[in-house]
C-alpha positions as CSV (number, residue, x, y, z in Angstrom):
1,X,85.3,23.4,134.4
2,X,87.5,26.7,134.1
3,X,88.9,28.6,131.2
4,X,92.3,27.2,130.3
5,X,94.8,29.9,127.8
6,X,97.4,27.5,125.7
7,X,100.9,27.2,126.8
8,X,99.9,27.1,129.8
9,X,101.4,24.8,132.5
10,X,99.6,22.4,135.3
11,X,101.6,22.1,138.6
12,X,102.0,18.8,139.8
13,X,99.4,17.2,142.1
14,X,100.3,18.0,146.2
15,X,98.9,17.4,149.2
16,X,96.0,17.4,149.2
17,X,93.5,17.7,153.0
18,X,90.2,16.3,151.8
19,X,87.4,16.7,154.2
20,X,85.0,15.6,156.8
21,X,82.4,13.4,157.7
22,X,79.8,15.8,157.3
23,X,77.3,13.1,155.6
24,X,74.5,15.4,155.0
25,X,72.3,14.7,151.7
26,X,69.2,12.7,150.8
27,X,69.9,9.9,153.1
28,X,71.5,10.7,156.2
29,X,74.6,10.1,158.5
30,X,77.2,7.3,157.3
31,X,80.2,5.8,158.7
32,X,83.9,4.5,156.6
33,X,86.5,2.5,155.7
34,X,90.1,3.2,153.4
35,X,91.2,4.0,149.5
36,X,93.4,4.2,146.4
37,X,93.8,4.6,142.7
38,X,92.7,4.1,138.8
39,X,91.5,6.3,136.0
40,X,89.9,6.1,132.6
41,X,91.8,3.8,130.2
42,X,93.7,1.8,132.5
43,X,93.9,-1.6,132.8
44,X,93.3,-3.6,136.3
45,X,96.4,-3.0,138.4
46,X,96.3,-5.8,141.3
47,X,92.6,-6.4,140.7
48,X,91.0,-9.4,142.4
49,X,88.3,-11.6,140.8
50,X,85.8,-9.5,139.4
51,X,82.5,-9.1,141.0
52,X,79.4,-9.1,139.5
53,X,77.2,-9.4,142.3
54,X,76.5,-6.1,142.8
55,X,74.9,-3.5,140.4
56,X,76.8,-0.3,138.7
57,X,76.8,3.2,139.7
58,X,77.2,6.4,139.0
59,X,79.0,8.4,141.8
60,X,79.0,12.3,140.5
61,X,82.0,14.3,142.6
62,X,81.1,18.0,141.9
63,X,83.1,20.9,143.5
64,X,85.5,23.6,143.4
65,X,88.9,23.4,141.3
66,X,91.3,22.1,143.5
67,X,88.8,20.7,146.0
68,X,90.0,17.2,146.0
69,X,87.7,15.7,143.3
70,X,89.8,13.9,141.2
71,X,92.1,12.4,144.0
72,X,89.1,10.9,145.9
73,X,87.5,9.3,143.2
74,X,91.3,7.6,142.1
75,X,91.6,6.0,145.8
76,X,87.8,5.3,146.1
77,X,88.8,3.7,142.3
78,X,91.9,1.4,144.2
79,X,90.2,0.1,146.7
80,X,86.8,-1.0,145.0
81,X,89.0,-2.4,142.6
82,X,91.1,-4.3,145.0
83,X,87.4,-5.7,146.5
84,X,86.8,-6.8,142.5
85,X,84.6,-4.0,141.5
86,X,84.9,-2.9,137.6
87,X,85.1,0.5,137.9
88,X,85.8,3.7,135.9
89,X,86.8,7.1,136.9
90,X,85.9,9.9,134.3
91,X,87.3,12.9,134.8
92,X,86.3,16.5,134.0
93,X,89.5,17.7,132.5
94,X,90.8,14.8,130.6
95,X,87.3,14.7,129.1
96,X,87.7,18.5,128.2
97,X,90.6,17.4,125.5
98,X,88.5,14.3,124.2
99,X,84.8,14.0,124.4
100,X,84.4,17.7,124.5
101,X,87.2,19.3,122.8
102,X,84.2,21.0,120.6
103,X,83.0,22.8,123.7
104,X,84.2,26.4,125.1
105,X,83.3,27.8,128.5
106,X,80.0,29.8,127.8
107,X,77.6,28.3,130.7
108,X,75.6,26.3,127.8
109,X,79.0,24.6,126.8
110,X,79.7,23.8,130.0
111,X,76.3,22.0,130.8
112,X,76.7,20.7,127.5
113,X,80.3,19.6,129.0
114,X,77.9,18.1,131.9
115,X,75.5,16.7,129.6
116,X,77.9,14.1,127.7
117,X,79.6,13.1,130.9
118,X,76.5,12.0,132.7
119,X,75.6,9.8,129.5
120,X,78.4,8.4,129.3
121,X,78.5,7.5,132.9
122,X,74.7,6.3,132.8
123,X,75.7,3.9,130.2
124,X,78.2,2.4,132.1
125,X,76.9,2.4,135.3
126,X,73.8,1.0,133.4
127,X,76.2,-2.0,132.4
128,X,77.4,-2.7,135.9
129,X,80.3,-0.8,135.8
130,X,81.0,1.6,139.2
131,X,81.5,5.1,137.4
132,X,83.0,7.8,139.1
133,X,82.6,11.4,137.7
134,X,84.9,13.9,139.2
135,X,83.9,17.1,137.7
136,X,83.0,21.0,138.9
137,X,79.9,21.1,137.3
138,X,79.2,24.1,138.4
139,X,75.2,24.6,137.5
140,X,72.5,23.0,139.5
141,X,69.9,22.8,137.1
142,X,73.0,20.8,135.1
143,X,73.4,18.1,137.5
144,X,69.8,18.1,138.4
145,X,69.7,16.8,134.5
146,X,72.2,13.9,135.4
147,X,70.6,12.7,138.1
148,X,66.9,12.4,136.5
149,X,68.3,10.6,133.8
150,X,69.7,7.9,136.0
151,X,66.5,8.3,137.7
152,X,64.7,7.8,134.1
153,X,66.8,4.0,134.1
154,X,66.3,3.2,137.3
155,X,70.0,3.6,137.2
156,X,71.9,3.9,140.8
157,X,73.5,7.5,141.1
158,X,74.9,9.2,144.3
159,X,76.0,12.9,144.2
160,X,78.9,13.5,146.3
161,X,79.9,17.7,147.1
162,X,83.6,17.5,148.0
163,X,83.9,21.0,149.4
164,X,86.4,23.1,150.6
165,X,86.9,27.1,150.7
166,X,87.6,28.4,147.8
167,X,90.7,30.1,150.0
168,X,91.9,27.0,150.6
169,X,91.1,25.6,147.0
170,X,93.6,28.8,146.1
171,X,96.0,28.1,148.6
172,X,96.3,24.5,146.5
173,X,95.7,25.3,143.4
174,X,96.9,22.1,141.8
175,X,96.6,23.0,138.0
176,X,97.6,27.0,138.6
177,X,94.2,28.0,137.6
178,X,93.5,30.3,140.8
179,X,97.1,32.6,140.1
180,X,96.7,33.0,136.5
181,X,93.4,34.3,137.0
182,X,94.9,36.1,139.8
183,X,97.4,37.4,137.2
184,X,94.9,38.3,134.8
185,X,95.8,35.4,132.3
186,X,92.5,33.6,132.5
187,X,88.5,34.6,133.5
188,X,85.6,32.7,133.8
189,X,87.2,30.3,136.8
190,X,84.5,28.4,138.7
191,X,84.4,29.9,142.2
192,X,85.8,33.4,141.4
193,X,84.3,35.6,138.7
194,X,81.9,32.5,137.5
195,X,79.7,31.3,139.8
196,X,79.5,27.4,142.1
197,X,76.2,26.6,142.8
198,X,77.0,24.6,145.5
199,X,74.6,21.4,146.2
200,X,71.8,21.8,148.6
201,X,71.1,18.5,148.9
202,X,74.0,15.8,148.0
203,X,74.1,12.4,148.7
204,X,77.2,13.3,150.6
205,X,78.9,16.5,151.5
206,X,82.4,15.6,152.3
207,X,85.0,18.6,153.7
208,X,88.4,17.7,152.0
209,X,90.3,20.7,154.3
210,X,89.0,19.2,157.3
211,X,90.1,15.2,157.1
212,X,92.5,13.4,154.7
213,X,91.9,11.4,151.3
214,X,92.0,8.3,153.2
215,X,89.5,9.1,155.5
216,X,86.9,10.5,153.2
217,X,86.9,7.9,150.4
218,X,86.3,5.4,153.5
219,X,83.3,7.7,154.1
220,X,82.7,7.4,150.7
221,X,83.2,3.5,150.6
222,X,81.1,3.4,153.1
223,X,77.9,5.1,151.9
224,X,78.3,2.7,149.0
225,X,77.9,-0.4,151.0
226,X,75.3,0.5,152.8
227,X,73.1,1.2,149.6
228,X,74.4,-1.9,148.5
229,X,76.9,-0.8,145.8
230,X,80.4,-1.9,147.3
């Protein structure tokens, strides 16, 4: 999560080349399917008969700003929908203005930041609800947190590093961040002058500059099914 100055103003969303199959992580090689789109708050758009055959989960999308975090999880969101699924997609910048509007961008707010997402997502994925978390959080000892809580439950959780260079995170720059720290208007952005400590071991390492959105939330989908969570 990056330093944000008021007034300031997000550029809409563009294209966006998520990544590639690399499925490296704490179960090995995977294969896929395709996506599409939902976020925290809405109500079921085309949604079939809900499922409840299946437990939740919490599926935590860490990476750079402007890596592809927030799209993925919306079209992994539309098509587990579409299959039934009650699913949730929490996202680290709308939660910045809500849950923790209290918190700044000192490293202890932002695993604080980190903290209060992973509850709430362990709650829900607790209550059979498919939770996914697209935030940078940029710390590992931060996520490391998240996941032993689930572990704690016994509650399903799969971390996910959608990765791209942080050239080509720049080159996008969705919400502006990377010119007006360029500019000198912000500091403290995740990947720049603060630091990413990228995941050494995800569940899944997907390369959004290498293969499209479709193509990596079917990767995506597909690691779900075969752990038995889609």
């Amino acid at each position: 999560m990056n330093r944000r100055r008021p007034g300031s103003t997000a550029k809409p969303h563009t294209d966006l080349r998520p990544e590639p199959a690399a499925a490296h992580g704490r179960t090995g090689v995977i294969n896929a399917a395709p996506a599409e789109a939902i976020s925290i708050g809405e109500g079921p758009s085309e949604q079939g008969p809900i499922c409840t055959c299946r437990p939740g989960s919490t599926v935590w999308l860490t990476g750079l700003p402007s890596a592809g975090k927030t799209t993925l999880a919306r079209a992994l969101a539309g098509r587990l929908r579409a299959e039934g699924r009650r699913v949730e997609v929490l996202d680290g910048d709308e939660m910045r203005s809500s849950l923790c509007a209290d918190l700044g961008f000192s490293r202890a707010d932002r695993n604080a930041s980190v903290q209060r997402l992973g509850l709430m997502a362990e709650v829900l994925a607790r209550n059979g609800v498919t939770t996914l978390v697209s935030v940078i959080a940029p710390y590992a000892t931060g996520r490391e947190a998240v996941r032993e809580r689930h572990e704690r439950s016994g509650t399903h959780y799969l971390e996910v590093h959608v990765a791209a260079p942080v050239e080509v995170c720049a080159a996008r720059d969705v919400k502006g961040l990377y010119a007006r720290q360029a500019s000198g208007e912000i500091s403290g952005l995740t990947g720049v002058d603060d630091p990413y400590e990228e995941p050494q071991t995800p569940d899944l390492r997907l390369e959004t500059h290498t293969r499209d959105v479709r193509e990596c939330a079917a990767q995506l989908h597909a690691l779900l099914a075969e752990r038995g969570l889609a």
